[in-house]
C-alpha positions as CSV (number, residue, x, y, z in Angstrom):
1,X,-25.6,3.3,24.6
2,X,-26.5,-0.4,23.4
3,X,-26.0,-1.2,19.7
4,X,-28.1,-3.5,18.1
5,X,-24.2,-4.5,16.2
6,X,-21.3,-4.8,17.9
7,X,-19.6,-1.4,17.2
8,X,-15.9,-1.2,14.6
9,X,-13.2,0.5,15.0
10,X,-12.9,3.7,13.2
11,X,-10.7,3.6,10.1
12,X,-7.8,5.4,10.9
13,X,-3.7,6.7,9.9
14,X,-0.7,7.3,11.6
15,X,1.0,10.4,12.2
16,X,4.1,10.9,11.4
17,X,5.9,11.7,15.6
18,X,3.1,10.9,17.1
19,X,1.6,7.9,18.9
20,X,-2.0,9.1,18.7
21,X,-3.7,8.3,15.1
22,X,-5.8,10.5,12.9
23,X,-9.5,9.2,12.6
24,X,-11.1,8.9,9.5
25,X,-14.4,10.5,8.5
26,X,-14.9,10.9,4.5
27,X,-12.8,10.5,1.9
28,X,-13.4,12.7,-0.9
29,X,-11.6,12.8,-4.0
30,X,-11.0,15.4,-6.6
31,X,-11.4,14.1,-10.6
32,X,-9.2,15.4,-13.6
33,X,-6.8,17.9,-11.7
34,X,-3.6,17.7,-14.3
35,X,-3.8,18.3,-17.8
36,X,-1.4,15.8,-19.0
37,X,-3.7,13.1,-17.0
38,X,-7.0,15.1,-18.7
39,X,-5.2,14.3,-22.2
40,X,-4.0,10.8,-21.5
41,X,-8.1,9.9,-20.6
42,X,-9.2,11.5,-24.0
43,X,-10.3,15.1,-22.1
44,X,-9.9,18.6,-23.1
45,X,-8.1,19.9,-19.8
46,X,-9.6,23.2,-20.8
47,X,-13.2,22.1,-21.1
48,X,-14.1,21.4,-17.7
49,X,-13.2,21.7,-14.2
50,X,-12.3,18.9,-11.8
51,X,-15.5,16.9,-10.3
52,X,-15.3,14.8,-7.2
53,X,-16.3,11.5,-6.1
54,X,-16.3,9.7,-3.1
55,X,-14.8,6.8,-1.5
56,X,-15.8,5.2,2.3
57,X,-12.9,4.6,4.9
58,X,-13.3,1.4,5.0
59,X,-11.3,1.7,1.9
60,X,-8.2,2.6,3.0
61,X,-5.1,0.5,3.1
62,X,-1.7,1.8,5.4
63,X,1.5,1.8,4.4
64,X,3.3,-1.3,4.4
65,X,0.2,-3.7,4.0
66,X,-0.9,-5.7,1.5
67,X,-4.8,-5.6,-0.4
68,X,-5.5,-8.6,-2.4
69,X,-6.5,-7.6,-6.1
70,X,-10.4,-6.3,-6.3
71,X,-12.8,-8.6,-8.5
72,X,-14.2,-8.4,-11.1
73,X,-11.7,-6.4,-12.9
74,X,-9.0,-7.4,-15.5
75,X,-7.5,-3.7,-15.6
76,X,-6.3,-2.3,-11.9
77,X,-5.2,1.3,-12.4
78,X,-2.6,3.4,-10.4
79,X,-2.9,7.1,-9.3
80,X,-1.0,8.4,-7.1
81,X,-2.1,11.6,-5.6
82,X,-1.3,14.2,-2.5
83,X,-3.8,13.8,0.0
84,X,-4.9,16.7,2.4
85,X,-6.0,16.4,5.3
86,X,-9.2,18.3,7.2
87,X,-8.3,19.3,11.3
88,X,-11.2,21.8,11.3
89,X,-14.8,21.1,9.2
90,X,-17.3,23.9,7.9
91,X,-19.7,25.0,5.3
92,X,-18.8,27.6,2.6
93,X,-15.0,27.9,3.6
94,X,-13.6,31.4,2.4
95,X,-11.0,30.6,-0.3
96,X,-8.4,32.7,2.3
97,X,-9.1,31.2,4.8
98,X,-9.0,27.0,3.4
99,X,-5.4,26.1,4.7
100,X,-6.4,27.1,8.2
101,X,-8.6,23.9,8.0
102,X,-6.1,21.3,7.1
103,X,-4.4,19.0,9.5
104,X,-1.5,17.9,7.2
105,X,-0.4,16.1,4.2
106,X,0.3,12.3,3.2
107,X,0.6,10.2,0.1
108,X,-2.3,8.4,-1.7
109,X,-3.2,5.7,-4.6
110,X,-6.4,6.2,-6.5
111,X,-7.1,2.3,-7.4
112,X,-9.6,2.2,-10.6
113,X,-11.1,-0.8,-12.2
114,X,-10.8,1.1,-15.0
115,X,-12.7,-1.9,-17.8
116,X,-15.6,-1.2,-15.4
117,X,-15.0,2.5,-14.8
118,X,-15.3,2.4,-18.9
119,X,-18.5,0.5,-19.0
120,X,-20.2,2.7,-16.6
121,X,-19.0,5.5,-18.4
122,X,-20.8,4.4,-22.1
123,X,-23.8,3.1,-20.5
124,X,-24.0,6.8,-18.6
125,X,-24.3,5.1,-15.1
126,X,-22.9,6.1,-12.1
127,X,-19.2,4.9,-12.2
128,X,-18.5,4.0,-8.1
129,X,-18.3,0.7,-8.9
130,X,-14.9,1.6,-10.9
131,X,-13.8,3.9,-7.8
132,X,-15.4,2.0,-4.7
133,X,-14.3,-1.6,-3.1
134,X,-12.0,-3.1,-0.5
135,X,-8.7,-1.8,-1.1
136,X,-9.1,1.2,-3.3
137,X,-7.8,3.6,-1.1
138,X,-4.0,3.2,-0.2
139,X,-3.0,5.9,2.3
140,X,0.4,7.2,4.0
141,X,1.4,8.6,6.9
142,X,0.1,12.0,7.3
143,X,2.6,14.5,8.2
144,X,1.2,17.6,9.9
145,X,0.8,21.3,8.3
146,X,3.8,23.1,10.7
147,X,6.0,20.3,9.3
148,X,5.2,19.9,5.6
149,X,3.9,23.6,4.7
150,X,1.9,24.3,2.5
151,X,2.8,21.6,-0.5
152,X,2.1,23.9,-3.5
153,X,5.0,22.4,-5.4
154,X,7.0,19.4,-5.0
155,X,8.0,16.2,-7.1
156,X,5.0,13.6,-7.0
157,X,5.7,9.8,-8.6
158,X,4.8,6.6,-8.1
159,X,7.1,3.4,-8.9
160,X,5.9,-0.5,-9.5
161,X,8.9,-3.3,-8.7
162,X,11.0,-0.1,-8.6
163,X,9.9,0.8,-12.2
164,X,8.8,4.7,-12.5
165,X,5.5,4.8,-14.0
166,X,3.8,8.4,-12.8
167,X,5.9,11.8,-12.6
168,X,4.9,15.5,-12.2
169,X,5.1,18.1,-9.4
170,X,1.9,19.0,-7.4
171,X,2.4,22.7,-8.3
172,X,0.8,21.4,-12.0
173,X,-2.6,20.8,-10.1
174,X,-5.1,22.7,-12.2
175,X,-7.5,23.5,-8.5
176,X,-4.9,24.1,-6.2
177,X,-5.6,23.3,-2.5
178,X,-7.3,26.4,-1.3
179,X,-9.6,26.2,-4.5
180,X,-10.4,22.8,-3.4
181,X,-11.3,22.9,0.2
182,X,-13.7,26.2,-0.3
183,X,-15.1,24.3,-3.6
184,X,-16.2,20.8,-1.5
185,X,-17.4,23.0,1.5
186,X,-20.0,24.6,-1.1
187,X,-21.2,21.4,-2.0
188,X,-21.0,18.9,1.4
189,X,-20.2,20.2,5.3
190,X,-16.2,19.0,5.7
191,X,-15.9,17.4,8.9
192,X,-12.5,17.4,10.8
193,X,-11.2,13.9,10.0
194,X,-12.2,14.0,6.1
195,X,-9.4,13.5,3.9
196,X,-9.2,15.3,-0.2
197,X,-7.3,13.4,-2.4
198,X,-6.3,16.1,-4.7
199,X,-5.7,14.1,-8.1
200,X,-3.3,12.2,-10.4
201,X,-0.5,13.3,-13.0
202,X,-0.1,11.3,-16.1
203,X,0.8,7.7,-16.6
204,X,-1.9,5.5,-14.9
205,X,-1.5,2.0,-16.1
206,X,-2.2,-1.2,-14.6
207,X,-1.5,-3.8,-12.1
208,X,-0.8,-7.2,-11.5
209,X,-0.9,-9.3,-8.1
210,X,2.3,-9.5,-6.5
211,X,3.5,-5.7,-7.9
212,X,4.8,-3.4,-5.4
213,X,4.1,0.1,-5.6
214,X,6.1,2.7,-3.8
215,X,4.3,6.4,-3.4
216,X,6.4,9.4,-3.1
217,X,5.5,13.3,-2.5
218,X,8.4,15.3,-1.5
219,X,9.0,16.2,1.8
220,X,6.1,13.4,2.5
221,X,6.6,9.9,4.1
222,X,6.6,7.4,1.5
223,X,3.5,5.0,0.3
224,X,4.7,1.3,-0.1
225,X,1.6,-1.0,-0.7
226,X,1.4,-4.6,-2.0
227,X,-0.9,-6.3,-4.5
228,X,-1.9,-9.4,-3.5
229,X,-4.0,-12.4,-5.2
230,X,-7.5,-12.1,-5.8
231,X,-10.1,-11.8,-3.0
């Protein structure tokens, strides 16, 4: 097939034992998914359920790189997050029957540019432009289901120049995995190669270029990603 464009590679992250890689489709994200994160952004945990949002794959950054500090932003947010994995797409996925879709687990950042998140927010716009830009996806090695189980509990936290800034355990997740994977494939077909990250615990703060943020889930490889100057 000729292409009017010389075709790209497919975004794509390692697997933890394997050579081959896991290929990237959508990366989805889930919004507000532990209280004490709800409370530290001014929201009533028990007022709403988790939204999602979406980021591309061209987003992603693997362990061990460097992503130069977005623009136009003064305040560069944190989150770290579990990040699930989709082997096995559908529509309507039966709550019992979610975890049968899921390749595996890795570690993930959330970056905001949390000034213009904010200004999006008040003027009632769409707030990608907070969520969305080169960089904003940070992504680990994906360890596969038979190895990690099924991750409804374990420490999550997230250090900057070896400074703890986030802390919880995903078991605090107000949507628990299952909940989440049946809830997305009601609103958008999951494709296998999608990835879900599943939301942040409290203490987002921000960034400067030249931190170092290291990404932890247990029983997960590690997430070590470097700030770098301004694109």
């Amino acid at each position: 097939m000729k292409t009017v464009l010389p075709l790209w590679d497919n975004p794509s992250l390692p697997v933890a034992g394997n050579d081959a890689v896991f290929p990237v489709h959508n990366i989805y994200c889930v919004g507000r998914n532990y209280a004490d994160h709800v409370r530290e952004m001014g929201h009533d945990p028990d007022r709403e359920d988790p939204f999602f949002f979406m980021k591309p794959p061209s987003a992603l950054v693997q362990h061990g790189n460097t992503f130069a500090y977005p623009p136009g932003t003064q305040d560069l947010h944190h989150e770290v997050e579990l990040v699930a994995a989709i082997a096995k797409g559908g529509r309507n996925i039966p709550l019992d029957a979610a975890m049968g879709h899921l390749f595996g687990f890795a570690v993930g950042i959330d970056l905001t540019r949390r000034d213009l998140q904010a200004v999006a927010k008040s003027k009632g716009r769409p707030w990608e432009v907070g969520k969305v830009f080169d960089g904003a996806a940070p992504c680990g090695t994906l360890l596969p289901l038979d190895q990690s189980g099924s991750m409804e509990r374990g420490r999550i936290a997230l250090t900057v120049n070896g400074e703890l800034r986030q802390e919880g355990d995903v078991g605090q997740m107000i949507w628990k995995l299952p909940e989440i994977v049946s809830k997305l494939s009601e609103l958008f077909t999951l494709h296998a190669g999608d990835l879900i990250f599943t939301g942040t615990p409290a203490g987002v703060s921000a960034l400067v270029p030249g931190d170092r943020l290291e990404a932890t889930v247990e029983g997960i490889p590690a997430l070590a990603v470097t700030v770098g100057k301004p694109a």
